[in-house]
N, CA, C and O atoms as a Maestro MAE file, in Angstrom:
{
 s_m_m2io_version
 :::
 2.0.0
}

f_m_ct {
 s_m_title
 :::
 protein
 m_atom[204] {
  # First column is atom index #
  i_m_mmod_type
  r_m_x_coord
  r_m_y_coord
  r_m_z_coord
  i_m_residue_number
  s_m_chain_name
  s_m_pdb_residue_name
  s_m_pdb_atom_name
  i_m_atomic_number
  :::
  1 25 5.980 -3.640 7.580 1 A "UNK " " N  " 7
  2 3 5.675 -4.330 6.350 1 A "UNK " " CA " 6
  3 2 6.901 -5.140 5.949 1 A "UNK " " C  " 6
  4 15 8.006 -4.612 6.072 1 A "UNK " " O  " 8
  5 25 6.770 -6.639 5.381 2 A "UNK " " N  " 7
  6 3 7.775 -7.171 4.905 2 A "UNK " " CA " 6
  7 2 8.511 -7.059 3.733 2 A "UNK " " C  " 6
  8 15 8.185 -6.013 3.172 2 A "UNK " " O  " 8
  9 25 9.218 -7.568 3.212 3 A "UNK " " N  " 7
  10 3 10.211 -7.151 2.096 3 A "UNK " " CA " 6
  11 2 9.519 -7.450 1.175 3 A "UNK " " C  " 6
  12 15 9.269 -6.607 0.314 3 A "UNK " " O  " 8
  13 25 8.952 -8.904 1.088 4 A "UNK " " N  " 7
  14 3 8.082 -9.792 0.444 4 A "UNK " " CA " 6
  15 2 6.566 -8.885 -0.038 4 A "UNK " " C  " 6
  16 15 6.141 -9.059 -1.180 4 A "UNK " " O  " 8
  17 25 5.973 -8.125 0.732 5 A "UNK " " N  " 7
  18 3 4.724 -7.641 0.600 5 A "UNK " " CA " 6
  19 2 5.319 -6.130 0.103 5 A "UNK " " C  " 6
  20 15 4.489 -5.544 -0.593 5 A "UNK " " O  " 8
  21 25 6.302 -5.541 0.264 6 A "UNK " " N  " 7
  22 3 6.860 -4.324 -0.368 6 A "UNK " " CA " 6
  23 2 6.804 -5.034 -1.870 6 A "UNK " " C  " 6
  24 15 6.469 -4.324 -2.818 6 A "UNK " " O  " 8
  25 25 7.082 -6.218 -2.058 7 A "UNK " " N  " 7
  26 3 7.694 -6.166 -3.408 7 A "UNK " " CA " 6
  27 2 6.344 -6.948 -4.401 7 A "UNK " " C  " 6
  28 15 6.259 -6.942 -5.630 7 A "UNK " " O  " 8
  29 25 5.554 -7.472 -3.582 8 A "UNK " " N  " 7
  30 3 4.325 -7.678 -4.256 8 A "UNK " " CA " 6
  31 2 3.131 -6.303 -4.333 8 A "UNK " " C  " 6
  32 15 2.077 -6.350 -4.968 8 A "UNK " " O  " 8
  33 25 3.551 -5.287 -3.632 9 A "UNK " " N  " 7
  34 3 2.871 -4.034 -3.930 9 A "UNK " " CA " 6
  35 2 3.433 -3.438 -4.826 9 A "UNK " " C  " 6
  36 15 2.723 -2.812 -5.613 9 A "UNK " " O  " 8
  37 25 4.812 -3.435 -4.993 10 A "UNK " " N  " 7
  38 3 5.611 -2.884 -5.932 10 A "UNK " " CA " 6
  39 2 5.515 -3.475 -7.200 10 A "UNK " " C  " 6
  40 15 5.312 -2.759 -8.181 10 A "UNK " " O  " 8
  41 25 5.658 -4.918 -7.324 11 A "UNK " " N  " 7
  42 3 4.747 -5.514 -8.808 11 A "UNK " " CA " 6
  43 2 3.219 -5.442 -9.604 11 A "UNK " " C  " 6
  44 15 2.947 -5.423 -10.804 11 A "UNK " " O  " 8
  45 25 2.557 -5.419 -8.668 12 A "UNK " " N  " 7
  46 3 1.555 -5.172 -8.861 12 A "UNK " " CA " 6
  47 2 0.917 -3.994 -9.182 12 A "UNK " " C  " 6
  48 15 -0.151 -3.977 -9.793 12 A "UNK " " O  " 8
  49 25 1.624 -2.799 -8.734 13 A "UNK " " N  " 7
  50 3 0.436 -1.548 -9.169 13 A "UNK " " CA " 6
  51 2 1.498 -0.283 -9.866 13 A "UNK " " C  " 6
  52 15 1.152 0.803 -10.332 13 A "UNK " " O  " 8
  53 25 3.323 -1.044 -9.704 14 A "UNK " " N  " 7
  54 3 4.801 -0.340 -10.542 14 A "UNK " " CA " 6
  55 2 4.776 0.657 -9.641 14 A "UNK " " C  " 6
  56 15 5.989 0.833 -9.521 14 A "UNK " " O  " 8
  57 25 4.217 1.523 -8.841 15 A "UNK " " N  " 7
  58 3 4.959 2.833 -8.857 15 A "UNK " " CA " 6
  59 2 4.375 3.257 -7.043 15 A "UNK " " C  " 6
  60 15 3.447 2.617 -6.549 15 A "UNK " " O  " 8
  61 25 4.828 3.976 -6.546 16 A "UNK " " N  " 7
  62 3 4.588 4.372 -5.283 16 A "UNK " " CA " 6
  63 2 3.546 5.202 -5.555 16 A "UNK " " C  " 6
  64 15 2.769 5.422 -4.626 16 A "UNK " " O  " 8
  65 25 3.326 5.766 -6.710 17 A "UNK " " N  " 7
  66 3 2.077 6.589 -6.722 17 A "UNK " " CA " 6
  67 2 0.963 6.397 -6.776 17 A "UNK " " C  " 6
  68 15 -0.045 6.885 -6.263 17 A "UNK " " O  " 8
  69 25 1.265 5.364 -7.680 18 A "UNK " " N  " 7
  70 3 -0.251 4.031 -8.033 18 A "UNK " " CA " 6
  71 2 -0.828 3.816 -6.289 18 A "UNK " " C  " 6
  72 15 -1.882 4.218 -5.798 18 A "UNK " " O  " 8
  73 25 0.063 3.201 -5.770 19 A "UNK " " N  " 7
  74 3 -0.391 2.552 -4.601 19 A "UNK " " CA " 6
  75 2 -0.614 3.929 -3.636 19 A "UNK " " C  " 6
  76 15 -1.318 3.654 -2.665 19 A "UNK " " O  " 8
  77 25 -0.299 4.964 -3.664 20 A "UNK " " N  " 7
  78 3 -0.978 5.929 -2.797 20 A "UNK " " CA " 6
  79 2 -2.267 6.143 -3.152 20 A "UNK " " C  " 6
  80 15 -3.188 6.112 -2.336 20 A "UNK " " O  " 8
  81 25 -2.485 6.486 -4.991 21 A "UNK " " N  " 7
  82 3 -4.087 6.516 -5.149 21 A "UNK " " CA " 6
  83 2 -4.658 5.630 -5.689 21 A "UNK " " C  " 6
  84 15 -5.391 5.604 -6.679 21 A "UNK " " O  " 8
  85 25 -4.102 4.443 -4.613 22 A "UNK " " N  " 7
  86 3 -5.226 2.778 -5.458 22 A "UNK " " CA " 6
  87 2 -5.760 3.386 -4.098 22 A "UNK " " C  " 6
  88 15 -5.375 4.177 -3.236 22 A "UNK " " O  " 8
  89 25 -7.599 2.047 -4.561 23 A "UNK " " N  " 7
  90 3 -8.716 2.303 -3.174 23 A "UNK " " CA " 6
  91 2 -8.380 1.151 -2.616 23 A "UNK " " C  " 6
  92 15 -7.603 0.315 -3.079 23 A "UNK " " O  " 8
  93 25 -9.022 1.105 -1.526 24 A "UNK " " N  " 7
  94 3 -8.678 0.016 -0.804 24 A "UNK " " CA " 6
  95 2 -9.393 -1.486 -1.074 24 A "UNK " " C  " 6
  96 15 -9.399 -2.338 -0.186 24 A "UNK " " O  " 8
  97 25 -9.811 -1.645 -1.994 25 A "UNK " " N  " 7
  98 3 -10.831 -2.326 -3.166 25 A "UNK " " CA " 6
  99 2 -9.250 -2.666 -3.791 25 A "UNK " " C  " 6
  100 15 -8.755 -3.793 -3.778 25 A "UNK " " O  " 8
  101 25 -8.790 -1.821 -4.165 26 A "UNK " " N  " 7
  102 3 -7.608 -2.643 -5.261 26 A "UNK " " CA " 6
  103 2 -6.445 -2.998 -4.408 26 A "UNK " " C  " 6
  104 15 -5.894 -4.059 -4.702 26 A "UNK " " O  " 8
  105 25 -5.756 -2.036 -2.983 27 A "UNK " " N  " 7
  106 3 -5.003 -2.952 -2.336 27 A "UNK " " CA " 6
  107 2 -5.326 -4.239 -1.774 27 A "UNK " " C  " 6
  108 15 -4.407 -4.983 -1.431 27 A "UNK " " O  " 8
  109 25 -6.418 -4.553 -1.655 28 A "UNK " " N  " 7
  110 3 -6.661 -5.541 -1.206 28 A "UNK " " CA " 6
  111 2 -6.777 -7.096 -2.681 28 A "UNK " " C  " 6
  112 15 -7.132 -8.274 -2.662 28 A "UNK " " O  " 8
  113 25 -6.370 -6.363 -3.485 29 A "UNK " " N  " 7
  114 3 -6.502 -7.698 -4.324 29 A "UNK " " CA " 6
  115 2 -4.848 -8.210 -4.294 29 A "UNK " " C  " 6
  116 15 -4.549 -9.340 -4.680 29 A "UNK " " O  " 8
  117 25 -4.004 -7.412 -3.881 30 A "UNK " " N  " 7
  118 3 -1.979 -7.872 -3.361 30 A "UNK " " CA " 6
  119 2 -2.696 -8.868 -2.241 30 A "UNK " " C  " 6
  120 15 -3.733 -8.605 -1.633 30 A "UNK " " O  " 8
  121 25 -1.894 -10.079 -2.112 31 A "UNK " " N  " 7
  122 3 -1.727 -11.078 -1.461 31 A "UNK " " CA " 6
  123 2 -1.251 -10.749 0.116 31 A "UNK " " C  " 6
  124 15 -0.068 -10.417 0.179 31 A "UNK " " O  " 8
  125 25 -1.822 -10.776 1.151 32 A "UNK " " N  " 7
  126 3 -1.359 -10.446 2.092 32 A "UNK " " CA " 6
  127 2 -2.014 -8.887 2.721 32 A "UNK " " C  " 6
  128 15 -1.903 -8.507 3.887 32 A "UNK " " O  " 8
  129 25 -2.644 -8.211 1.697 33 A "UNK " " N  " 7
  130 3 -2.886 -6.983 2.110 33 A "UNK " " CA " 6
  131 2 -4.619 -7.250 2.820 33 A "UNK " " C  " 6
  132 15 -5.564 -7.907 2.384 33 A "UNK " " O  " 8
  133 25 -4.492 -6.568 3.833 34 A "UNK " " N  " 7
  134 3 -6.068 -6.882 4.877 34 A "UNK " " CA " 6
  135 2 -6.072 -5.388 5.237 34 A "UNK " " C  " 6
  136 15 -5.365 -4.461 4.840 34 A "UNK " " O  " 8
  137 25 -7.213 -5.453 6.219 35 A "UNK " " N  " 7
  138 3 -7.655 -3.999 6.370 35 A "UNK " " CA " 6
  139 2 -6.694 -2.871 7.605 35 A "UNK " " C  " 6
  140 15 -6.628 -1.645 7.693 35 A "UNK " " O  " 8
  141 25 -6.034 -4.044 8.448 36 A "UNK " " N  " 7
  142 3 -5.061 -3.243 9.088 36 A "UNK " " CA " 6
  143 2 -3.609 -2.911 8.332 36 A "UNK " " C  " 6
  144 15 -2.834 -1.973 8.519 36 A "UNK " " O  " 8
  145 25 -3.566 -3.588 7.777 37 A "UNK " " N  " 7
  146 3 -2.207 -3.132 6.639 37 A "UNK " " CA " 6
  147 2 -2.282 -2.672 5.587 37 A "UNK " " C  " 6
  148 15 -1.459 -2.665 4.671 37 A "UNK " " O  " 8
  149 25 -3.727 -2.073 5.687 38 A "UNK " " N  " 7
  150 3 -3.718 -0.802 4.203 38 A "UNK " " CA " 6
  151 2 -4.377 0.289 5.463 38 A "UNK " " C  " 6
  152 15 -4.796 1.262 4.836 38 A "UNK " " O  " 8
  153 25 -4.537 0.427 6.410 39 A "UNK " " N  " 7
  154 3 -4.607 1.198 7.125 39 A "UNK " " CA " 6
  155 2 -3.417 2.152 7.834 39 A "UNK " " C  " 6
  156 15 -3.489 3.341 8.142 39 A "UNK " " O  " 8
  157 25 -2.255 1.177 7.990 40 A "UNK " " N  " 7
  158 3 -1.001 1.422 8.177 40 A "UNK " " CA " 6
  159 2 -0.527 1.765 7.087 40 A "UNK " " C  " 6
  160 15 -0.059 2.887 7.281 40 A "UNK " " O  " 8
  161 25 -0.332 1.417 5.847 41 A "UNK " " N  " 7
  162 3 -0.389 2.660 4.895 41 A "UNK " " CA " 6
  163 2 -0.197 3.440 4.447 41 A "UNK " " C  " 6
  164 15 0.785 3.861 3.836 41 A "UNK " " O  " 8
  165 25 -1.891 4.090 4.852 42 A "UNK " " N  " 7
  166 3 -2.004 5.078 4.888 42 A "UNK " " CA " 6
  167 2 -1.946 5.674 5.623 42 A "UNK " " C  " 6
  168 15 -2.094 6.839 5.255 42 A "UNK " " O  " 8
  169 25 -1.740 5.530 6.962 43 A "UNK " " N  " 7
  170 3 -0.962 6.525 8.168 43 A "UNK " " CA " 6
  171 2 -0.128 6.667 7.665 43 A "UNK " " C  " 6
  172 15 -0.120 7.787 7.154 43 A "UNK " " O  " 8
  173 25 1.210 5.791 7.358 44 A "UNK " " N  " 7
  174 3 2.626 6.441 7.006 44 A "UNK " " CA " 6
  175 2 2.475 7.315 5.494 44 A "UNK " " C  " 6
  176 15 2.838 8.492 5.480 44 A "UNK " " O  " 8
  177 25 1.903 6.650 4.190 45 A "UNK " " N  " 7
  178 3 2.104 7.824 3.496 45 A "UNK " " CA " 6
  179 2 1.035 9.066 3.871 45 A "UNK " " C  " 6
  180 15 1.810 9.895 4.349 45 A "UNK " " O  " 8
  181 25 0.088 9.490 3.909 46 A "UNK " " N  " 7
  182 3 -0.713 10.318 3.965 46 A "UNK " " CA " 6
  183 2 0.041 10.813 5.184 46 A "UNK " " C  " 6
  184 15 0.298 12.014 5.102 46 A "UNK " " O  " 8
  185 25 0.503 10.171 6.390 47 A "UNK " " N  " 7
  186 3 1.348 11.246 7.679 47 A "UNK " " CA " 6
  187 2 2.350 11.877 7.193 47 A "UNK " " C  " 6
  188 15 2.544 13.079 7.377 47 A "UNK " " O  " 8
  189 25 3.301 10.898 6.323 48 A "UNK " " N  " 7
  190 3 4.751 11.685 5.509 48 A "UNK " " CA " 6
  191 2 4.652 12.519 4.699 48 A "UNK " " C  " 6
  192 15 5.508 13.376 4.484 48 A "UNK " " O  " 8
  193 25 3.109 12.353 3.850 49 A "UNK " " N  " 7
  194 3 3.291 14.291 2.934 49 A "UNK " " CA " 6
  195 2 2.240 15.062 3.882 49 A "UNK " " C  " 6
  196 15 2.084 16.202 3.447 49 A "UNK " " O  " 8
  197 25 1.459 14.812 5.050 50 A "UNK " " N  " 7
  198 3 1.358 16.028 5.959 50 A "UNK " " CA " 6
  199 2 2.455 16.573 6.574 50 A "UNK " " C  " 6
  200 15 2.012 17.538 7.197 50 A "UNK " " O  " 8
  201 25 3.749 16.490 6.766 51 A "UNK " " N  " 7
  202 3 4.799 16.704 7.693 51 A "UNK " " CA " 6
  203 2 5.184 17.853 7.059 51 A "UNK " " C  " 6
  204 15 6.137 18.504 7.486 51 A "UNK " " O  " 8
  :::
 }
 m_bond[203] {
  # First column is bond index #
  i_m_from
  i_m_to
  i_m_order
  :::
  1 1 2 1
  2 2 3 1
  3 3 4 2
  4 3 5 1
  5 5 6 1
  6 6 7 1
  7 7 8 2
  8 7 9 1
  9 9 10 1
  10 10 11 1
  11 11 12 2
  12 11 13 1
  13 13 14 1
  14 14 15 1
  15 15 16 2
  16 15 17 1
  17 17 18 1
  18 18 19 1
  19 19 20 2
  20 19 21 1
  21 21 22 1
  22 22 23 1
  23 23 24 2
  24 23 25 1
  25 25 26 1
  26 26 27 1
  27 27 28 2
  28 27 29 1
  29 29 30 1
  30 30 31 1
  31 31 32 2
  32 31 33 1
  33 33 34 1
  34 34 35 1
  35 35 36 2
  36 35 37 1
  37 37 38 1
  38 38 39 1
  39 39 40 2
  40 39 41 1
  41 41 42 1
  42 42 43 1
  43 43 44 2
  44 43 45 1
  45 45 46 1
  46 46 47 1
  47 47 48 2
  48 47 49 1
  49 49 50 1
  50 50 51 1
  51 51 52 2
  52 51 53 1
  53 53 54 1
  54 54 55 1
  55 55 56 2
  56 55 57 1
  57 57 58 1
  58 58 59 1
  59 59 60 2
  60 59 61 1
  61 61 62 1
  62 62 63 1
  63 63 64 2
  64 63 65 1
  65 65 66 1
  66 66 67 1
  67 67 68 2
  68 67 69 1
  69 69 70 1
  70 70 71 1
  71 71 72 2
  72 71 73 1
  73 73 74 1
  74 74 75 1
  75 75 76 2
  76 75 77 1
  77 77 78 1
  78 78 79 1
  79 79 80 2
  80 79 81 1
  81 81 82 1
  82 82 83 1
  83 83 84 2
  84 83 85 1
  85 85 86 1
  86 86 87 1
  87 87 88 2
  88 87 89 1
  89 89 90 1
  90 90 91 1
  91 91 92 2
  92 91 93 1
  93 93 94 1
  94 94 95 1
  95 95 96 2
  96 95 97 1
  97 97 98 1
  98 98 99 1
  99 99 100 2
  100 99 101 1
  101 101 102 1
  102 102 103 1
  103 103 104 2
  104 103 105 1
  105 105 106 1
  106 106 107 1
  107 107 108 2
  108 107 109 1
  109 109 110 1
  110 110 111 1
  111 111 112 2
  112 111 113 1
  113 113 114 1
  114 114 115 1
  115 115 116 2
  116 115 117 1
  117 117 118 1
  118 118 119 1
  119 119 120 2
  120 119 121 1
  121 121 122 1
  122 122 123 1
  123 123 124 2
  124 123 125 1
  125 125 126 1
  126 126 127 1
  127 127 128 2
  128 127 129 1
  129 129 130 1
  130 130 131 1
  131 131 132 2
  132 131 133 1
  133 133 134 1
  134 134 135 1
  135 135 136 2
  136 135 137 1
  137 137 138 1
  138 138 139 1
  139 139 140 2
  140 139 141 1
  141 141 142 1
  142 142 143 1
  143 143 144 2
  144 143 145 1
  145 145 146 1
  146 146 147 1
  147 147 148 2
  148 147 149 1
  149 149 150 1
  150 150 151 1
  151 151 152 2
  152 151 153 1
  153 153 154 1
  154 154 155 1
  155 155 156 2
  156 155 157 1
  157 157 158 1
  158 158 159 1
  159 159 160 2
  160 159 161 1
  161 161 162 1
  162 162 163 1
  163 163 164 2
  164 163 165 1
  165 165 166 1
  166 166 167 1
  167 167 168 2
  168 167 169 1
  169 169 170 1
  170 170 171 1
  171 171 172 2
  172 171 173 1
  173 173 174 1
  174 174 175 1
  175 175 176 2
  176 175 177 1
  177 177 178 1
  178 178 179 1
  179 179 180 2
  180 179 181 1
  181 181 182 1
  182 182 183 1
  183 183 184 2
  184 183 185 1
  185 185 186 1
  186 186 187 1
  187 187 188 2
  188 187 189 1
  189 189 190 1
  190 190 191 1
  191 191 192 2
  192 191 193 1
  193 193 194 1
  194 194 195 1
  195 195 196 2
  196 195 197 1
  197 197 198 1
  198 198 199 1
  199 199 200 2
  200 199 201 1
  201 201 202 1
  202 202 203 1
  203 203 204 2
  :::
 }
}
């Protein structure tokens, strides 16, 4: 993910938590976000609190 799309997820929904339990209905309204890069994601967060 780019710096640019970190920081338009990060404006858009404020908090890392928001964006773990936005649906994929609302990531997809961030600029840049499509269905393989809210898929990736959620592999990394949902893989990082299974660990």
């Amino acid at each position: 993910m780019s710096a640019n799309l970190a920081r338009r997820l990060s404006d858009y929904f404020g908090s890392l938590a928001t964006i773990v339990a936005a649906s994929d209905a609302e990531l997809r309204k961030v600029q840049g976000m499509g269905p393989k890069r809210i898929e990736m994601i959620r592999e990394v967060l949902h893989g990082a609190a299974g660990d």
